[in-house]
KEDRENFI-359670 format. One line per 5 residues: number of its first residue (from 1); for each residue x, y, z of C-alpha. Coordinates in Angstrom, 2 decimals, decimal comma. Layout:
<rs>
NUM	X:Y:Z  ...
</rs>
This chain:
<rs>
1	54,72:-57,38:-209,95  56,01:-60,71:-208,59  54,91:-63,90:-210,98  54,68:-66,96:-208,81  52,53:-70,46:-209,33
6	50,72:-72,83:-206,54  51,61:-76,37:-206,52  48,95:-78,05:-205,19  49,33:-82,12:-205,30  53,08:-84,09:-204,42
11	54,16:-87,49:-206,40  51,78:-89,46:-203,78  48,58:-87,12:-204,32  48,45:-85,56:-201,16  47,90:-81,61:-201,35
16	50,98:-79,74:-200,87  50,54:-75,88:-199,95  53,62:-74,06:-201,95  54,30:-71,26:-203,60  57,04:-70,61:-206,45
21	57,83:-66,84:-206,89  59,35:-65,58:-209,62  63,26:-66,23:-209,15  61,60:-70,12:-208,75  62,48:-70,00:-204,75
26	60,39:-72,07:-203,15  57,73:-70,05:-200,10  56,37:-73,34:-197,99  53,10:-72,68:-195,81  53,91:-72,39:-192,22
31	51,28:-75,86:-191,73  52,81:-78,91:-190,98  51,78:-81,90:-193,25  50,85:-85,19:-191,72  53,53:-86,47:-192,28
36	55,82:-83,84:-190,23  53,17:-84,40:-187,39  54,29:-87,94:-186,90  52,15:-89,84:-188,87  49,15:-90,56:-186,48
41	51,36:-90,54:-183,09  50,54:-88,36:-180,08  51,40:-88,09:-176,43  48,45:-88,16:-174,52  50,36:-88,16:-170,87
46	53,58:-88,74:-169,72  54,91:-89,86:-166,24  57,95:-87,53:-165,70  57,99:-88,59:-161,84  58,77:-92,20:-163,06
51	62,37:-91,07:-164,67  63,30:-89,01:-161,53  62,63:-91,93:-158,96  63,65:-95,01:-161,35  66,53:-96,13:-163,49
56	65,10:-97,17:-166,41  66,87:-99,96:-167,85  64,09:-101,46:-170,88  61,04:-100,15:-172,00  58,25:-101,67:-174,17
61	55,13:-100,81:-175,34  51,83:-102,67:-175,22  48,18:-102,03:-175,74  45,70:-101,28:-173,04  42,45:-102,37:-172,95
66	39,88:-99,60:-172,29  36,11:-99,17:-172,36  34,14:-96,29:-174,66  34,37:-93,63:-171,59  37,79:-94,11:-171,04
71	38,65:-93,71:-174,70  36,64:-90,40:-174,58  38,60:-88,96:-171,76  41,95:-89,51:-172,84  40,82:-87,73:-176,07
76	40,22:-84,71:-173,84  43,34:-85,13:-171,73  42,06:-86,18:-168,45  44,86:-89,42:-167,73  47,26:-89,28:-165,00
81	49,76:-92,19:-165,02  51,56:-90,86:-161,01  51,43:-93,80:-158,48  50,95:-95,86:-161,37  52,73:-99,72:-161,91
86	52,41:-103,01:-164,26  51,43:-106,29:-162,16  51,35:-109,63:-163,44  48,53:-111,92:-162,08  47,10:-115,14:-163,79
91	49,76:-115,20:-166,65  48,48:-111,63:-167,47  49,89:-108,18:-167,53  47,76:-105,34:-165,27  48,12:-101,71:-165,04
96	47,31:-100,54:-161,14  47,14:-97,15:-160,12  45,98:-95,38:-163,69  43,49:-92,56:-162,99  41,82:-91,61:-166,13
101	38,56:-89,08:-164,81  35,33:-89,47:-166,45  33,94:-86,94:-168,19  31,71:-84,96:-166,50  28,71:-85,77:-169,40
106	29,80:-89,22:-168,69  26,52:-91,83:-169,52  24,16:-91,75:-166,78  23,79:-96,21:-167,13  27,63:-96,80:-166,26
111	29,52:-96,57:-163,15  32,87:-95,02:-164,35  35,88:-96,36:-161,91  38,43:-94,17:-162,19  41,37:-96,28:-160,93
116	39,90:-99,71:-162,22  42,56:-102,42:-163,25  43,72:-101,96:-166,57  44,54:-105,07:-169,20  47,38:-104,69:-170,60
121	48,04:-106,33:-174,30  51,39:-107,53:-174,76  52,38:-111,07:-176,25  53,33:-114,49:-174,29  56,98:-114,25:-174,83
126	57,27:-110,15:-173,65  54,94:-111,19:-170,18  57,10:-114,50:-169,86  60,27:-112,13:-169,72  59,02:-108,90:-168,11
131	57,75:-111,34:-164,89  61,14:-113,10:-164,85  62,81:-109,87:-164,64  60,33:-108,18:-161,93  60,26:-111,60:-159,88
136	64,17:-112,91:-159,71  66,09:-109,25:-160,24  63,83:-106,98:-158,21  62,62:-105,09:-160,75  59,18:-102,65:-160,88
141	57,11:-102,42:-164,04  56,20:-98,66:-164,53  53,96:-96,69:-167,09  56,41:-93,74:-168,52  53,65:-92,66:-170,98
146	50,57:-92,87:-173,01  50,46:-91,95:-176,91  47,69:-92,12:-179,22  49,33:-94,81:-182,48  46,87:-95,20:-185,32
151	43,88:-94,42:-183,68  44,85:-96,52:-180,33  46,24:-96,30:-176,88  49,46:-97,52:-176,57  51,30:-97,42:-173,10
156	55,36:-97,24:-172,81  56,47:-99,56:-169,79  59,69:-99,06:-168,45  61,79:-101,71:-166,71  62,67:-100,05:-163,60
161	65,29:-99,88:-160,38  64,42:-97,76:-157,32  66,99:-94,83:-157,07  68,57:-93,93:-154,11  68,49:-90,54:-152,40
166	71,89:-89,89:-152,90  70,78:-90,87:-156,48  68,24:-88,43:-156,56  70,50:-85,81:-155,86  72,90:-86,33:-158,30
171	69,73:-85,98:-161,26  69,17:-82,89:-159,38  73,15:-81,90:-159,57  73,24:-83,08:-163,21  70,23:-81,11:-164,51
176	70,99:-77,92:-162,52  74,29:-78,07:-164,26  72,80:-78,66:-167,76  70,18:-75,65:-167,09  73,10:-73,60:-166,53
181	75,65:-74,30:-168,95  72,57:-73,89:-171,31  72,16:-70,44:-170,22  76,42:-69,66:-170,33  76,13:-71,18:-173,84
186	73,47:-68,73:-174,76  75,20:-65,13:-173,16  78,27:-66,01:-174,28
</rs>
């Protein structure tokens, strides 16, 4: 019969699922703590589209300012950041283009606008440089993705370049050849 002992609290107090058997190996549980999760962070939508037709050459992240409804359907997934883009209008950043669908059990006492503009929350000095950069060097502002940080939206901007078509094709070449030097790399 095996003799082994549960340790159930770490050096900070936070319960820790392991077993000692009886050569004192240590047998983790196959749960991931908190802390292995990312500590509060999760992608809620990402624009994949925006990295195929854009160089990205910054990115940043700001807060977005949302209503209750919203806030309830990005906890159930329904965001979609496609056709999406950052515009600057009165000294103020604005995301254009965000569809985030109402839940069907939305409330029956608000009008739910899908692709309403979006506040963005980002400081003087980040707006002051973002618009120089999208006014004088033909730049786009474009959402790459939404992530949940510490209970909050947070939206990753990316400073962006229109690619070429011939541009295009070479991401296409590139990650063709990457698919199949991955598969090579794993016969071989």
């Amino acid at each position: 019969m095996e003799r082994f002992r549960f340790r159930y609290r770490d050096k900070l107090g936070r319960i820790v699922a392991e077993l000692r058997l009886a050569d004192n190996s240590v047998m983790k549980s196959a749960k991931p703590s908190k802390a292995a999760k990312g500590a509060g962070t999760s992608l809620i939508v990402e624009n994949r589209k925006a990295r195929f037709d854009y160089f990205i050459e910054d990115q940043i992240e700001a807060g977005i300012a949302l209503t209750g409804w919203e806030v309830k359907a990005l906890r159930a997934g329904r965001g979609n950041l496609k056709e999406s883009y950052a515009i600057f209008r009165d000294n103020e950043a604005w995301l254009l283009g965000a569809n985030i669908a109402p839940l069907p059990s939305a409330s029956t006492h608000v009008d739910p606008d899908p692709v309403r503009l979006r506040k963005l929350l980002l400081h003087r000095r980040e707006i002051d440089r973002l618009r120089s950069n999208v006014e004088r060097d033909g730049y786009t502002l474009v959402p790459l993705a939404m992530r949940w940080d510490r209970g909050k939206v947070k939206v990753t901007l990316g400073l962006a370049k229109g690619k070429k078509s011939q541009d295009k094709r070479e991401t296409i070449k590139d990650r063709d050849w990457q698919r199949q030097k991955s598969r090579l790399f794993r016969r071989g």
